[in-house]
C-alpha angles and dihedrals in degrees: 000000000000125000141216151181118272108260083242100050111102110211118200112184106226097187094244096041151336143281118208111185123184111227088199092060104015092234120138129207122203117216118209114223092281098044087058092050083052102057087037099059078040089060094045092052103255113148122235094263091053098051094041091055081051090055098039087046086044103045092026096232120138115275101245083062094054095048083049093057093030086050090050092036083066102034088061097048098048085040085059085047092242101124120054120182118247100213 
């Protein structure tokens, strides 16, 4: 299954994270560093075992813990209504 933004979330890349911000409601959410890397493999089309192999590589944590974080990280973003499937 791939994910994406909602047509109406607005991204703005900060450096160090991310900004999404819901044009229906006006919140914003502000992504950390690896939530960023998250949504971005998302957007790319990884899957959430891939990206979290990429954060436990990167960070060097086991990898139970980065499909932990990878698995909330999503959870969170299609909970606040901001990622749709696209299939």
């Amino acid at each position: 299954m791939h994910l994406r933004l909602r047509p109406d979330v607005d991204p703005t890349d900060l450096g160090d994270g991310t900004v999404l911000r819901d044009e229906r409601t006006g919140r914003r959410w502000l992504l950390n560093r690896t939530g960023t890397q998250v949504l971005r493999g998302l957007l790319i089309g990884q899957d959430a075992d891939r990206i979290a192999g990429e954060l436990a590589d990167r960070h060097r944590i086991p990898a139970e813990v980065a499909r932990h974080d990878v698995a909330t990280i999503v959870e969170r973003l299609r909970g606040a209504a901001l990622l749709e499937s696209t299939r």
